[in-house]
mmJSON file of the N, C-alpha and C atoms, coordinates in Angstrom:
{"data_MODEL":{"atom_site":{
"group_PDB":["ATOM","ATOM","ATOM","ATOM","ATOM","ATOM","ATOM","ATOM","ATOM","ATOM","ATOM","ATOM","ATOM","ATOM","ATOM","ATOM","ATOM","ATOM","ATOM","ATOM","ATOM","ATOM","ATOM","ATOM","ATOM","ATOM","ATOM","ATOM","ATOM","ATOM","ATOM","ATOM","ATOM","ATOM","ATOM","ATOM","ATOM","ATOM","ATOM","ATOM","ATOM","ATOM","ATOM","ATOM","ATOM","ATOM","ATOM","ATOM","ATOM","ATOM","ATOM","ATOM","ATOM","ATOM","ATOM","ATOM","ATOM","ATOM","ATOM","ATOM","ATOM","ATOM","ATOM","ATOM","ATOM","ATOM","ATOM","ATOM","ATOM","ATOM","ATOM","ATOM","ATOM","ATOM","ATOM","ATOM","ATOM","ATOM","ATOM","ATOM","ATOM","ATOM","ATOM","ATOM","ATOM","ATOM","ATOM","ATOM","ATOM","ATOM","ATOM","ATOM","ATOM","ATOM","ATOM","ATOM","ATOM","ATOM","ATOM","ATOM","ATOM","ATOM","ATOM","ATOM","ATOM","ATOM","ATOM","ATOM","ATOM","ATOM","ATOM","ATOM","ATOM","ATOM","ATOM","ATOM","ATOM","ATOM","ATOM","ATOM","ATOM","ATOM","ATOM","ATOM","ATOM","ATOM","ATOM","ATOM","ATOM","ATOM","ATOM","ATOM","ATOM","ATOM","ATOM","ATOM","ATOM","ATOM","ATOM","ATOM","ATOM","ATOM","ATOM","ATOM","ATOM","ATOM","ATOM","ATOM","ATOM","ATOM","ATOM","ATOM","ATOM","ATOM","ATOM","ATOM","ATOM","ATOM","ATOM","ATOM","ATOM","ATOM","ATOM","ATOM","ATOM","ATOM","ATOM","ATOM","ATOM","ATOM","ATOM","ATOM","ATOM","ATOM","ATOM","ATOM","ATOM","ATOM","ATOM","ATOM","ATOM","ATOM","ATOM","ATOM","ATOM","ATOM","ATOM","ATOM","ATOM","ATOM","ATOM","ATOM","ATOM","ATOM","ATOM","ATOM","ATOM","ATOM","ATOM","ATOM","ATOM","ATOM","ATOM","ATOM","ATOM","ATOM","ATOM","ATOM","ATOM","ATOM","ATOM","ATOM","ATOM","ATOM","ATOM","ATOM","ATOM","ATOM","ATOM","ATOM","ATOM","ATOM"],
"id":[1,2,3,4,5,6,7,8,9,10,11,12,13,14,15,16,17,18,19,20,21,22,23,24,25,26,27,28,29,30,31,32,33,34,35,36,37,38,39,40,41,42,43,44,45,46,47,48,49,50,51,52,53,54,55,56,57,58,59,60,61,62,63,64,65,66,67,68,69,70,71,72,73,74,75,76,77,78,79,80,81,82,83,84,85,86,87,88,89,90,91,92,93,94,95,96,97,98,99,100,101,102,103,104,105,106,107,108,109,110,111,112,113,114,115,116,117,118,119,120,121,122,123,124,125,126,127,128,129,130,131,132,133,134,135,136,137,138,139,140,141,142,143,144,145,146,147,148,149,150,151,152,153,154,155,156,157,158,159,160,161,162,163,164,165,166,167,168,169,170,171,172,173,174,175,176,177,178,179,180,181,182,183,184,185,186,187,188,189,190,191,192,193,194,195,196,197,198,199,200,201,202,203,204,205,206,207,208,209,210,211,212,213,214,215,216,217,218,219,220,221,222],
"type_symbol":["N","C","C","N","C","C","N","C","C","N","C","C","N","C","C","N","C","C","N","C","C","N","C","C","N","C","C","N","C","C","N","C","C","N","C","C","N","C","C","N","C","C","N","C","C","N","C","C","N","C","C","N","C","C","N","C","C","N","C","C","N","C","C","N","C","C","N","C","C","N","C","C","N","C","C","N","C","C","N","C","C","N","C","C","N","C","C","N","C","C","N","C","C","N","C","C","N","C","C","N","C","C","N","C","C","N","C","C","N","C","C","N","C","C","N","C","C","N","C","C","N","C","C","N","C","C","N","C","C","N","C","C","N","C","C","N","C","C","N","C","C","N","C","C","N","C","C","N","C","C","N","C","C","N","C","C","N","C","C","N","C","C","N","C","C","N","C","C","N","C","C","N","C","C","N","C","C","N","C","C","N","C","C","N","C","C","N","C","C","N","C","C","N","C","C","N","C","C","N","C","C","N","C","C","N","C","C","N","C","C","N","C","C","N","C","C","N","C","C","N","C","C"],
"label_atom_id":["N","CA","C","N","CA","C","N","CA","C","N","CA","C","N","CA","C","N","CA","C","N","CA","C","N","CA","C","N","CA","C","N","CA","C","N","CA","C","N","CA","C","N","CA","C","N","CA","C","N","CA","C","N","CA","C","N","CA","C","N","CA","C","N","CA","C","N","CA","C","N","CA","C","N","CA","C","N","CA","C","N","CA","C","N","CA","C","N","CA","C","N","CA","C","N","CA","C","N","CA","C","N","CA","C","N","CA","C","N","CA","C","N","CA","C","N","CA","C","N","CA","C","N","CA","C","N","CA","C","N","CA","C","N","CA","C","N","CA","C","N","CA","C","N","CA","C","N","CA","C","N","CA","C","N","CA","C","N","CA","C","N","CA","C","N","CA","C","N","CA","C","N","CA","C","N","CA","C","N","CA","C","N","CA","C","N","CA","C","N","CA","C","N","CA","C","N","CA","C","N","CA","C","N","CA","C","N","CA","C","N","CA","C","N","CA","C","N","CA","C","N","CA","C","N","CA","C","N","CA","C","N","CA","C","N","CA","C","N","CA","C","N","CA","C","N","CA","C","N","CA","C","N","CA","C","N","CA","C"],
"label_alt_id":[null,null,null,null,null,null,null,null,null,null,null,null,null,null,null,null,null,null,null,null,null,null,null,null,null,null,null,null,null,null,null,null,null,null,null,null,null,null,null,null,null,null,null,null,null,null,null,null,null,null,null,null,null,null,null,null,null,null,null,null,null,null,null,null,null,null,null,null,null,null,null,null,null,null,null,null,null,null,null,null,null,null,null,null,null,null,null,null,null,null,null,null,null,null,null,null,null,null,null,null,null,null,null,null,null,null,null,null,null,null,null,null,null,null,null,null,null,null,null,null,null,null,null,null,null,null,null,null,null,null,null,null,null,null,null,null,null,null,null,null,null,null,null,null,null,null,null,null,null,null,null,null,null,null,null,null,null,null,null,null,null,null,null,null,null,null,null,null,null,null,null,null,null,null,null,null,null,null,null,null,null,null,null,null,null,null,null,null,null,null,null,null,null,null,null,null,null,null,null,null,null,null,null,null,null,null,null,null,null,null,null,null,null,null,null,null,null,null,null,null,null,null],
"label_comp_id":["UNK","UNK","UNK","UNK","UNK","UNK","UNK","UNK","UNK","UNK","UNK","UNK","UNK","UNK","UNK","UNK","UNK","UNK","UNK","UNK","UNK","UNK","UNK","UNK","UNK","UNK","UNK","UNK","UNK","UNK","UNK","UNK","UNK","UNK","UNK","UNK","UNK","UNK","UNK","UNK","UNK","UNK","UNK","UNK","UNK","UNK","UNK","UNK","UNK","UNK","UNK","UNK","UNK","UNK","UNK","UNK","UNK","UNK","UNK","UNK","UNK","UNK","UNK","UNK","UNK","UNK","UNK","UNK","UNK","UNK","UNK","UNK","UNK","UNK","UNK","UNK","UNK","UNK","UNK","UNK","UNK","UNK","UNK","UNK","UNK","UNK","UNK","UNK","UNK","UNK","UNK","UNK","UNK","UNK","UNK","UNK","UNK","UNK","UNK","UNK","UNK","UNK","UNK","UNK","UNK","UNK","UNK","UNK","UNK","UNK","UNK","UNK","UNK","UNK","UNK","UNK","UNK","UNK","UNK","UNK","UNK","UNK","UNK","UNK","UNK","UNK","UNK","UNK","UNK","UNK","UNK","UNK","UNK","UNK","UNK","UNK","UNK","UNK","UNK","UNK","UNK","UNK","UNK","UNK","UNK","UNK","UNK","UNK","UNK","UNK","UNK","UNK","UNK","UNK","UNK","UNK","UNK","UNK","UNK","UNK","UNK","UNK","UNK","UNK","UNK","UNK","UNK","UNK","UNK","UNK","UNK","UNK","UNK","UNK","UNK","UNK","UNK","UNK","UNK","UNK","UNK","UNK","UNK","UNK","UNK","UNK","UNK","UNK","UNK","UNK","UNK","UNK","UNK","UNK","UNK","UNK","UNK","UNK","UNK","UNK","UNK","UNK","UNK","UNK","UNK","UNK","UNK","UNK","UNK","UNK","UNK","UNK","UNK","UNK","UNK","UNK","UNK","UNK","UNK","UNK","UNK","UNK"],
"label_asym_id":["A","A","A","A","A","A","A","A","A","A","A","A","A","A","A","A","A","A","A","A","A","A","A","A","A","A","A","A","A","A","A","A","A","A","A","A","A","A","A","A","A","A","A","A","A","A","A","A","A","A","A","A","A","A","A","A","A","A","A","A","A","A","A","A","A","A","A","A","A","A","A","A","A","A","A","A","A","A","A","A","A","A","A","A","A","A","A","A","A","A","A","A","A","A","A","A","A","A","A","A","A","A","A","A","A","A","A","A","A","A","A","A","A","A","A","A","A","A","A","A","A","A","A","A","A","A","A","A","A","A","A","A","A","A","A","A","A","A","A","A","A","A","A","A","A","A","A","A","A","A","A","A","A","A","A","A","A","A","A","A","A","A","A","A","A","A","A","A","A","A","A","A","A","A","A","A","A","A","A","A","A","A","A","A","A","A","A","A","A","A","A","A","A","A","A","A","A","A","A","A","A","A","A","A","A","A","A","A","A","A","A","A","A","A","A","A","A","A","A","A","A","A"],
"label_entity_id":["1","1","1","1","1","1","1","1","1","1","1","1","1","1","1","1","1","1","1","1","1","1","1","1","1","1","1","1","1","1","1","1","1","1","1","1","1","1","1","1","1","1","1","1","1","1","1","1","1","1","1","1","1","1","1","1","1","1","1","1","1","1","1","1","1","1","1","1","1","1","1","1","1","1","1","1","1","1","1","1","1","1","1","1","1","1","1","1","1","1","1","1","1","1","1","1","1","1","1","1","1","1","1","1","1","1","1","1","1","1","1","1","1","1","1","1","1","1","1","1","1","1","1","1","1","1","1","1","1","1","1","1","1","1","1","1","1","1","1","1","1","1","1","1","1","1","1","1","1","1","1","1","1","1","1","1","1","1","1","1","1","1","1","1","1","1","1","1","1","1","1","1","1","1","1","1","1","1","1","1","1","1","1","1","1","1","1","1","1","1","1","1","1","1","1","1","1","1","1","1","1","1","1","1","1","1","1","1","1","1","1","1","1","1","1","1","1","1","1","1","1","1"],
"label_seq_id":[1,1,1,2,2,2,3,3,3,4,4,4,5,5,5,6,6,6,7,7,7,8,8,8,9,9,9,10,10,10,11,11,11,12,12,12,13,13,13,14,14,14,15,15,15,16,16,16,17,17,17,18,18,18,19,19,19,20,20,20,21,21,21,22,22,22,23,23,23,24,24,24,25,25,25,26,26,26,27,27,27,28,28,28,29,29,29,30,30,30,31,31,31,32,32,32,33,33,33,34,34,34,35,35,35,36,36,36,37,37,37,38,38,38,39,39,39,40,40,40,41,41,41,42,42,42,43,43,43,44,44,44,45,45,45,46,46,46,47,47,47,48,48,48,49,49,49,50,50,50,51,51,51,52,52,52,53,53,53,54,54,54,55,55,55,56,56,56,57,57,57,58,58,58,59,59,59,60,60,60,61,61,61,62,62,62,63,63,63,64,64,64,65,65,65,66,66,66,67,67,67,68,68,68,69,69,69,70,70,70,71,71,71,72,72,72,73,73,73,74,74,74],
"pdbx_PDB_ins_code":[null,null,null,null,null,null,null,null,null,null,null,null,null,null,null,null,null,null,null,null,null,null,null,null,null,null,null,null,null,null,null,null,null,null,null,null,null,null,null,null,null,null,null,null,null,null,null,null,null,null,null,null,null,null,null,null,null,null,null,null,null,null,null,null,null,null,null,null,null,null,null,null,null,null,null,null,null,null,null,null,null,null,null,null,null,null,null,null,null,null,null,null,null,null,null,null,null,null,null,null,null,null,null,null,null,null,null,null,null,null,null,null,null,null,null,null,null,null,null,null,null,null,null,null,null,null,null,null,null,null,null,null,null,null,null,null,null,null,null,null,null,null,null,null,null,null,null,null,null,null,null,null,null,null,null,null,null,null,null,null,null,null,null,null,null,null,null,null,null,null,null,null,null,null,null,null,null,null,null,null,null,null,null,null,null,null,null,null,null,null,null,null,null,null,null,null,null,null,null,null,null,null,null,null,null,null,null,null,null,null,null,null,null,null,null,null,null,null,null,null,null,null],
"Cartn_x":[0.852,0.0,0.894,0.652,1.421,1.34,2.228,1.976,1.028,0.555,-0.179,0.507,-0.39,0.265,-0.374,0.065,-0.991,-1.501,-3.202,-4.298,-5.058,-5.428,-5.945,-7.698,-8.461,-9.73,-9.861,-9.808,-10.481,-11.458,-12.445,-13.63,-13.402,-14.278,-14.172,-15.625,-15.611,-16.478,-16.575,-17.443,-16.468,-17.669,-18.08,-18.721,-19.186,-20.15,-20.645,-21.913,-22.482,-23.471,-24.576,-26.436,-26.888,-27.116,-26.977,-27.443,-26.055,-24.628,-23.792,-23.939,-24.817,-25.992,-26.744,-27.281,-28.275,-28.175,-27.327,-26.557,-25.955,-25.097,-24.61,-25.732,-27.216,-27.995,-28.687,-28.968,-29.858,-29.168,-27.847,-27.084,-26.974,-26.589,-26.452,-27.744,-28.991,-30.718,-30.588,-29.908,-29.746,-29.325,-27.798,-27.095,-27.643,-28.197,-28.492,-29.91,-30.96,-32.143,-33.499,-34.511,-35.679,-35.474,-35.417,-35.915,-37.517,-37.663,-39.5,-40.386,-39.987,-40.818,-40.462,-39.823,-39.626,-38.677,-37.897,-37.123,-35.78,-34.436,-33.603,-32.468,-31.598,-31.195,-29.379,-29.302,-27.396,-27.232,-26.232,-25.135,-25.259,-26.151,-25.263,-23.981,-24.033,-22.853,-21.581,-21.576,-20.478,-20.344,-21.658,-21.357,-20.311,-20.637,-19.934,-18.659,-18.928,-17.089,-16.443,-17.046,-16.323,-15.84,-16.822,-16.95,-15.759,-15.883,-14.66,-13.3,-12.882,-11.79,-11.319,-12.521,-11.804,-11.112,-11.906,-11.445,-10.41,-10.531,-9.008,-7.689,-8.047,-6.929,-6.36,-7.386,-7.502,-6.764,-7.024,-6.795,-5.611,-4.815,-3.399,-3.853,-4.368,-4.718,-3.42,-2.691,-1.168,-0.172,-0.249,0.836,0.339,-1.128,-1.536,-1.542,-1.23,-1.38,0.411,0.912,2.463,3.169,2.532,2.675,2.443,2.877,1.949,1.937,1.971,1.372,-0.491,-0.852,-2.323,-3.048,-2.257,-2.848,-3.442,-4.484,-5.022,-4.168,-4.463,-3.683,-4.519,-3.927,-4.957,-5.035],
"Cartn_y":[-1.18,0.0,1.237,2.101,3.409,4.233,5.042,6.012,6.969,7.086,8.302,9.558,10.776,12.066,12.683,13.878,15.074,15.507,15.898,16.116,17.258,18.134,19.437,19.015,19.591,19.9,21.35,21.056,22.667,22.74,23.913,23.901,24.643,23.916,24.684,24.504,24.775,24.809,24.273,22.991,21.609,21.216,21.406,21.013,19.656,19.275,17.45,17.796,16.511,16.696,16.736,16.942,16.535,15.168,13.951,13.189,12.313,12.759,12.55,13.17,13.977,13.638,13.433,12.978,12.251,10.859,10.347,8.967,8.728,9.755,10.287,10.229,11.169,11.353,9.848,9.153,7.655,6.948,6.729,5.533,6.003,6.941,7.339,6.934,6.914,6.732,5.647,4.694,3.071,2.416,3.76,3.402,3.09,4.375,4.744,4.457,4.56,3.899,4.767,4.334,5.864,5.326,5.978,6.09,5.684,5.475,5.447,6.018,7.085,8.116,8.25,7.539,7.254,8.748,9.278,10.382,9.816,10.193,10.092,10.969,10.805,11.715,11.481,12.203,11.766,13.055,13.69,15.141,14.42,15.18,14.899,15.335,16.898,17.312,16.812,16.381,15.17,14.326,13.294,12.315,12.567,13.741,14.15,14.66,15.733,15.462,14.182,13.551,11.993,11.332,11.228,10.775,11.258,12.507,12.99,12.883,13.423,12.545,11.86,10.819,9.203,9.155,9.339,9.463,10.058,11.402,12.088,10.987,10.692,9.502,8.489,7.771,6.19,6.539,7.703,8.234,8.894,8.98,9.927,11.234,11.989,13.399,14.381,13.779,14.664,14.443,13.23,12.948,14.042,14.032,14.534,16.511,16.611,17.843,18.317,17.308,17.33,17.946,17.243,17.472,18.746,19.802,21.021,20.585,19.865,19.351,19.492,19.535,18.843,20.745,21.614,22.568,23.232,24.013,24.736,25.77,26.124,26.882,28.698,29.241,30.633,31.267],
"Cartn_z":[0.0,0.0,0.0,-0.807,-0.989,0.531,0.83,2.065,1.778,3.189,3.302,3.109,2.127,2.112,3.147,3.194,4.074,3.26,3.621,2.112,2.801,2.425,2.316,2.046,2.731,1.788,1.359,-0.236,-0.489,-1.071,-1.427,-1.48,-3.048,-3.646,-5.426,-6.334,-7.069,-7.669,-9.475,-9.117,-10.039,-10.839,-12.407,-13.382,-14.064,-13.525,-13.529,-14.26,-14.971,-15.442,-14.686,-14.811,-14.721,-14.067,-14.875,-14.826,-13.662,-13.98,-12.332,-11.321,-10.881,-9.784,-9.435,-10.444,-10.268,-9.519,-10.471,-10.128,-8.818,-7.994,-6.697,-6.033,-6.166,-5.392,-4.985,-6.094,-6.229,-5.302,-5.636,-4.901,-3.687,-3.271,-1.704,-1.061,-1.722,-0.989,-1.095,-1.773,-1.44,-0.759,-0.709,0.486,2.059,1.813,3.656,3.552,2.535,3.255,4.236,3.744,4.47,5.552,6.904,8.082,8.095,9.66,9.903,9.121,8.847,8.105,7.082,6.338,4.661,4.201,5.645,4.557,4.871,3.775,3.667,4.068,5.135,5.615,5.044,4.361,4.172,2.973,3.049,2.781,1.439,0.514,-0.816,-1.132,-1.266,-1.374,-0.622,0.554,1.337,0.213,-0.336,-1.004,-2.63,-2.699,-4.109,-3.779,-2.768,-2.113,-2.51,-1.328,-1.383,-2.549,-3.663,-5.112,-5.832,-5.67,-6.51,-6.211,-4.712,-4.005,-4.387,-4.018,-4.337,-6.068,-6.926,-8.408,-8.275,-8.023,-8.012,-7.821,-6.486,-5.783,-6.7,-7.108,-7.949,-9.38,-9.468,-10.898,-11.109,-9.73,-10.112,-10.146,-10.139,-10.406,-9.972,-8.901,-8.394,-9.967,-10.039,-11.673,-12.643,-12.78,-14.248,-14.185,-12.621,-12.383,-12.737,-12.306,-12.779,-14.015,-15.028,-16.332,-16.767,-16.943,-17.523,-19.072,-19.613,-20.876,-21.118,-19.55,-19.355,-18.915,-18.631,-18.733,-19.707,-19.786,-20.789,-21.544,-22.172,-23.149,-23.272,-23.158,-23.015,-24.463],
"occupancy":[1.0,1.0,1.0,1.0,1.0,1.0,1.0,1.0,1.0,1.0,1.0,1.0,1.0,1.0,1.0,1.0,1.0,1.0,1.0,1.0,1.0,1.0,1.0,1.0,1.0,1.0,1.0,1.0,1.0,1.0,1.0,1.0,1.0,1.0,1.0,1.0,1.0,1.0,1.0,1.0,1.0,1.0,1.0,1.0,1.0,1.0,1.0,1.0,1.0,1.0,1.0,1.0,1.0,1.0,1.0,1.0,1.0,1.0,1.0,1.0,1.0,1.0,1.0,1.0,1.0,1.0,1.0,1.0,1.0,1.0,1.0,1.0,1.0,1.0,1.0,1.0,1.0,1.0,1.0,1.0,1.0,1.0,1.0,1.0,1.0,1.0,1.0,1.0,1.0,1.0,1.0,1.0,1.0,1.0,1.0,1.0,1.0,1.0,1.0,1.0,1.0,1.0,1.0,1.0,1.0,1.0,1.0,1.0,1.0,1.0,1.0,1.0,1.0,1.0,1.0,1.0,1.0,1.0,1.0,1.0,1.0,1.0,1.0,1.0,1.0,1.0,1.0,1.0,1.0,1.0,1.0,1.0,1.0,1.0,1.0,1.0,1.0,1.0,1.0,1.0,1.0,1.0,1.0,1.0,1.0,1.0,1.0,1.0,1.0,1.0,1.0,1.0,1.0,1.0,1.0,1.0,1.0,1.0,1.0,1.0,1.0,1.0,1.0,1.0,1.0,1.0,1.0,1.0,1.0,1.0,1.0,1.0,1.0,1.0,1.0,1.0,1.0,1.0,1.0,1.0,1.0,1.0,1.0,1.0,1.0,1.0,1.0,1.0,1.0,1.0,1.0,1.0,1.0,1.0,1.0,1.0,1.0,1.0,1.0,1.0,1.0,1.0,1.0,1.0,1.0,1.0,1.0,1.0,1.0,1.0,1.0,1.0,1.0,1.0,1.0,1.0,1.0,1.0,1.0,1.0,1.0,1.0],
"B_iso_or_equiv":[0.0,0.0,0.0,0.0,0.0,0.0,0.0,0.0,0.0,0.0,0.0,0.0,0.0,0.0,0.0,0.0,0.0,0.0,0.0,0.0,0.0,0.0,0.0,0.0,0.0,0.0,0.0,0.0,0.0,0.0,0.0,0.0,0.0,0.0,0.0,0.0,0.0,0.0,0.0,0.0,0.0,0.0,0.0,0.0,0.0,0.0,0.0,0.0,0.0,0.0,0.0,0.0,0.0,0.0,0.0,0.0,0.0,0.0,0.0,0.0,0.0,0.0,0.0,0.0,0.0,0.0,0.0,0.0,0.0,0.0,0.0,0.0,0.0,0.0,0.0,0.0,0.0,0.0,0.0,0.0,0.0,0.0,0.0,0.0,0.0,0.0,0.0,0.0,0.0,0.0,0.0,0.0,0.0,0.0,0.0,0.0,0.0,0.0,0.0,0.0,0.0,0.0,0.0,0.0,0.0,0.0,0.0,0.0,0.0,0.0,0.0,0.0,0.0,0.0,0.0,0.0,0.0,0.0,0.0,0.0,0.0,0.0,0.0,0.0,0.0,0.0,0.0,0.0,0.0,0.0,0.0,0.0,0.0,0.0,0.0,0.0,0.0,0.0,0.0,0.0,0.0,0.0,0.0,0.0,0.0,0.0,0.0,0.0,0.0,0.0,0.0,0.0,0.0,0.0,0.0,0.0,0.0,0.0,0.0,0.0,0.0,0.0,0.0,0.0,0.0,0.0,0.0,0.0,0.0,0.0,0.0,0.0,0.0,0.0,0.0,0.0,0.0,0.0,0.0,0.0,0.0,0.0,0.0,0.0,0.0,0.0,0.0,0.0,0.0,0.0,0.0,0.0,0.0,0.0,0.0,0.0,0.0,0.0,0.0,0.0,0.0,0.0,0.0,0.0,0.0,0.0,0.0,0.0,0.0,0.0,0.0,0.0,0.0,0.0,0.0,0.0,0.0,0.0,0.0,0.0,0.0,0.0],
"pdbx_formal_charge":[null,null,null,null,null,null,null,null,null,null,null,null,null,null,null,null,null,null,null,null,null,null,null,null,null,null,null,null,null,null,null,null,null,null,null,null,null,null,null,null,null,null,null,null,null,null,null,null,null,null,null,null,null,null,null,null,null,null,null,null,null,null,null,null,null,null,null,null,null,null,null,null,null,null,null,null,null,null,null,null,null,null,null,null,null,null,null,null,null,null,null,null,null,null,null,null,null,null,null,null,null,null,null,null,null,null,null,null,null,null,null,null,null,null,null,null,null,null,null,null,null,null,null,null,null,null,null,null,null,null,null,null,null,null,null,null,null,null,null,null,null,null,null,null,null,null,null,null,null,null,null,null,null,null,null,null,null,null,null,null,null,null,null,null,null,null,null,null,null,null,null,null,null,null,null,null,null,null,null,null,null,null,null,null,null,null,null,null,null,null,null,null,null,null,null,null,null,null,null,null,null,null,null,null,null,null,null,null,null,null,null,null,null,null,null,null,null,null,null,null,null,null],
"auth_seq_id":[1,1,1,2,2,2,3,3,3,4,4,4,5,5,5,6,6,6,7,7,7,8,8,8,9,9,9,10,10,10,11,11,11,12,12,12,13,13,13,14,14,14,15,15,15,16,16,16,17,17,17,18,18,18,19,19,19,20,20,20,21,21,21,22,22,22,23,23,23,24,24,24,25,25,25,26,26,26,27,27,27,28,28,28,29,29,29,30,30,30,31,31,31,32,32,32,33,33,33,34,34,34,35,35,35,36,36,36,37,37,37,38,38,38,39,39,39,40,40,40,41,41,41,42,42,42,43,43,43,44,44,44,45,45,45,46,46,46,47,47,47,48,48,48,49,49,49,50,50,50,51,51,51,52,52,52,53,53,53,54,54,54,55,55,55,56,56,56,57,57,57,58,58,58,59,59,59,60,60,60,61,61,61,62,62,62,63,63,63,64,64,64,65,65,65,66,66,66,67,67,67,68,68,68,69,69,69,70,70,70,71,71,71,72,72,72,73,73,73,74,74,74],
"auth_comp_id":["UNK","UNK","UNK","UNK","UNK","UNK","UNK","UNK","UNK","UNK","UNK","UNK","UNK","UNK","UNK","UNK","UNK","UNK","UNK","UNK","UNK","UNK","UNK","UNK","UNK","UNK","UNK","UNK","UNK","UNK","UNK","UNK","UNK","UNK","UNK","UNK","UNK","UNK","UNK","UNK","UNK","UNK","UNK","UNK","UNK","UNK","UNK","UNK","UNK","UNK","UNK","UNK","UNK","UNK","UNK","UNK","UNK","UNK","UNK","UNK","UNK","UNK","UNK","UNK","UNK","UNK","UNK","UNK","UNK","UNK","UNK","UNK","UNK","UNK","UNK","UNK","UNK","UNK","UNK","UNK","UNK","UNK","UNK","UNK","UNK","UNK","UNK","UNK","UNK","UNK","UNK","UNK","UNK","UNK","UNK","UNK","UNK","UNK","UNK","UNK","UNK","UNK","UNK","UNK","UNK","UNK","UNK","UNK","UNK","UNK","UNK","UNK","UNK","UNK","UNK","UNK","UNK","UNK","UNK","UNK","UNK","UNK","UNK","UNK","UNK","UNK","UNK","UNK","UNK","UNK","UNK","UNK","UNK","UNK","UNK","UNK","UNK","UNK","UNK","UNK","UNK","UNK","UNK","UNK","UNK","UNK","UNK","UNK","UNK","UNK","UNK","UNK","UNK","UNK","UNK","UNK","UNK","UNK","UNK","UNK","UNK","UNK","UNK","UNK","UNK","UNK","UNK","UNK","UNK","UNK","UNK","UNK","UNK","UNK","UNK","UNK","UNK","UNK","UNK","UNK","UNK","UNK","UNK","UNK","UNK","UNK","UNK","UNK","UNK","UNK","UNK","UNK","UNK","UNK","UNK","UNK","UNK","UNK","UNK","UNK","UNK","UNK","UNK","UNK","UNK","UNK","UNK","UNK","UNK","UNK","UNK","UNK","UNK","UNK","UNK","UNK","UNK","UNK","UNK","UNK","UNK","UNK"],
"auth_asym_id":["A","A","A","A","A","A","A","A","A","A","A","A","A","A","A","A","A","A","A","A","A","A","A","A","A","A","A","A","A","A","A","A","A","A","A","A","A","A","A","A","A","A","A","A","A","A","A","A","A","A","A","A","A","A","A","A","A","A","A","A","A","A","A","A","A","A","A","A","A","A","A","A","A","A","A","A","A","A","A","A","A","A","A","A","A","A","A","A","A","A","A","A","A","A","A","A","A","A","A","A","A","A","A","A","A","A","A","A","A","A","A","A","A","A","A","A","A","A","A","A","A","A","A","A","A","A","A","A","A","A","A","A","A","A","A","A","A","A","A","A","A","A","A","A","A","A","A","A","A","A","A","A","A","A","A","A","A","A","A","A","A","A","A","A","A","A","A","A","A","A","A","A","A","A","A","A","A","A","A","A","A","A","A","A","A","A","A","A","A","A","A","A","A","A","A","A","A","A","A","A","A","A","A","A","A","A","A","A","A","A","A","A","A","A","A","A","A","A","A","A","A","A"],
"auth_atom_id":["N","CA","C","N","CA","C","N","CA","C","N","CA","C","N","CA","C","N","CA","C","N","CA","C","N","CA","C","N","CA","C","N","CA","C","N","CA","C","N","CA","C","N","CA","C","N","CA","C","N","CA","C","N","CA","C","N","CA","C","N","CA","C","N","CA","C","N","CA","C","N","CA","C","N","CA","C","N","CA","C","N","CA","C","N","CA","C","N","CA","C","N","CA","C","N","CA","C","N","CA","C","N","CA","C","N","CA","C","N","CA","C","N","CA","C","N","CA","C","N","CA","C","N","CA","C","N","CA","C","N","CA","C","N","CA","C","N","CA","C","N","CA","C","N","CA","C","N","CA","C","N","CA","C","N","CA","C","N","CA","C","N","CA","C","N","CA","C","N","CA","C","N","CA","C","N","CA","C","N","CA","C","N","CA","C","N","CA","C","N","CA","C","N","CA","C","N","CA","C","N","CA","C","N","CA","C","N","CA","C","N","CA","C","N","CA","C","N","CA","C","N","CA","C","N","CA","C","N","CA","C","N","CA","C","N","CA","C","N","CA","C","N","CA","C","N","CA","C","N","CA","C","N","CA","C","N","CA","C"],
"pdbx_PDB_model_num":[1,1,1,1,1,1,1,1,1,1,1,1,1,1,1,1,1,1,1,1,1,1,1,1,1,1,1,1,1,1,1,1,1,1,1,1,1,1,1,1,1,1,1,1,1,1,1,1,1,1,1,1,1,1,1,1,1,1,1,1,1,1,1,1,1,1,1,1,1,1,1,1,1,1,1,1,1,1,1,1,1,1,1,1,1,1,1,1,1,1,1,1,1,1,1,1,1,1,1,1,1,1,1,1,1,1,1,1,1,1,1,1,1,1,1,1,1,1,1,1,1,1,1,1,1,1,1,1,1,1,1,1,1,1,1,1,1,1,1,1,1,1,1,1,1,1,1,1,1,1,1,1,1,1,1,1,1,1,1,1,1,1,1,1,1,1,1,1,1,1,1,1,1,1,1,1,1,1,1,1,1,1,1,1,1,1,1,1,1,1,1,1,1,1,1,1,1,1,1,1,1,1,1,1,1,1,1,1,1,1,1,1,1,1,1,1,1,1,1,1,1,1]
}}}
């Protein structure tokens, strides 16, 4: 298992479709499930935090940030 880094949360403002939150929103109500009273209580936005994180992680996102090959071009 790779080491742990020290990881920051920062707060941004990050462009998903429609329908990938949809998908986020569904599965999390599967996850956790109605209460007595049939409501669903769980942080979407936590869950999409989380979601993206994790991708980031799995995906290398520190390597690809590495590269300035992968930056935009103005």
């Amino acid at each position: 298992m790779p080491e742990s880094k020290e990881t920051l949360d920062v707060n941004v403002n990050v462009e998903i479709t429609t329908e990938t939150l949809q998908a986020i929103v569904a599965n999390a109500k599967k996850i956790v499930g109605p209460n007595e009273r049939g409501f669903y209580h769980i942080d979407t936005a936590d869950k999409v935090s989380e979601m993206i994180s994790r991708f980031l992680h799995e995906n290398d996102f520190e390597s690809y940030v590495k590269d300035i090959g992968n930056y935009p071009k103005k």
